[in-house]
N, C-alpha and C positions, 0 to 999 in steps of 0.2 A: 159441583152440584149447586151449593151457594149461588153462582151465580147466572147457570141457567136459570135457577128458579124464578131469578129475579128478570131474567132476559124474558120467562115467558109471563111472567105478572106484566109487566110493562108494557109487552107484545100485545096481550088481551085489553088491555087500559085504552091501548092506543087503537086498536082493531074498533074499539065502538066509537070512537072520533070521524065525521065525516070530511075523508080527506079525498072526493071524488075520482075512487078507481075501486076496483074490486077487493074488496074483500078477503077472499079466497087466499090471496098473496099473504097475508097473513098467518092463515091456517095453515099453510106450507110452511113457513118460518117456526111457527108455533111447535109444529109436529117435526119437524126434525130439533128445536131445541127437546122438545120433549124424548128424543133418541138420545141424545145428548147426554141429558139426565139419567137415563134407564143406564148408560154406559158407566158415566161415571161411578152413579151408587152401586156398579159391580165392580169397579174399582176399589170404591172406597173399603167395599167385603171384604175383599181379596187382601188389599194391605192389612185391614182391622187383624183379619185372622190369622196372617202370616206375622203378625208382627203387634201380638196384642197386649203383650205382657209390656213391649217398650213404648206403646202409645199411652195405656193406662198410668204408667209411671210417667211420663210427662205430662198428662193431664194434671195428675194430683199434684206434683212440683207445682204447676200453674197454676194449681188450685190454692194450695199453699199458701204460693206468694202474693195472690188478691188478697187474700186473708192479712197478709204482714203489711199491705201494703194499707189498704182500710184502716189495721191499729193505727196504722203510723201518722193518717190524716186525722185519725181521731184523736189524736198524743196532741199533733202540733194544734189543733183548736181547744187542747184543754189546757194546752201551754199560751196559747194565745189570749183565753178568755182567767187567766192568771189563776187557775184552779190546782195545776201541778207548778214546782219550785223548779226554776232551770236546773237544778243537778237531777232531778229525778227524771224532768225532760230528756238530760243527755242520754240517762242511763236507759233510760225504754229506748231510747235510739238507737242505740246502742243495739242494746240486744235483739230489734228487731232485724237491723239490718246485717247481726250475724247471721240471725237464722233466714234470710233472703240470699246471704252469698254461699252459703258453708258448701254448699254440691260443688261451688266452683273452683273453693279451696282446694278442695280433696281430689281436684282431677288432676 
């Protein structure tokens, strides 16, 4: 879906460019990406629904881990700009990067 959408952003950008031939040819491209998309986003339903419980739990894991990942940039410029002591450094480090791996311990 992503990237039709962007095939037909691009298509119409490029459709008001004077590249002397018709036009039309465009609106052909245009309209079958635009099937394209109507296809996919019934695809993407059909998985959502069949399989929503295991998309949402990977979502949040993903979501999760921005989250540990962000402290952890914000750990190393507070250890950078000499605000936390390297042992305390280690230790957030530590703990963050337990909680980033642990689903993978446990499989």
């Amino acid at each position: 879906m992503i990237i039709t959408r962007k095939v037909i952003k691009e298509l119409t950008e490029l459709k008001e460019i004077d590249f002397w031939f018709d036009k039309l040819v465009f609106d052909e491209i245009i309209e079958l990406y635009e099937k394209f998309t109507f296809m996919a986003e019934e695809r993407k339903n059909k998985c959502f629904s069949e399989h929503k419980i295991n998309i949402l739990w990977v979502e949040a894991r993903l979501m999760e881990k921005s989250i540990f990942k962000l402290e952890e940039k914000i750990i190393e410029e507070l250890y950078e700009k000499e605000i936390i002591t390297p042992k305390l450094y280690l230790k957030f480090k530590e703990e963050i990067e337990e909680n980033i791996y642990r689903d993978v311990r446990s499989i």
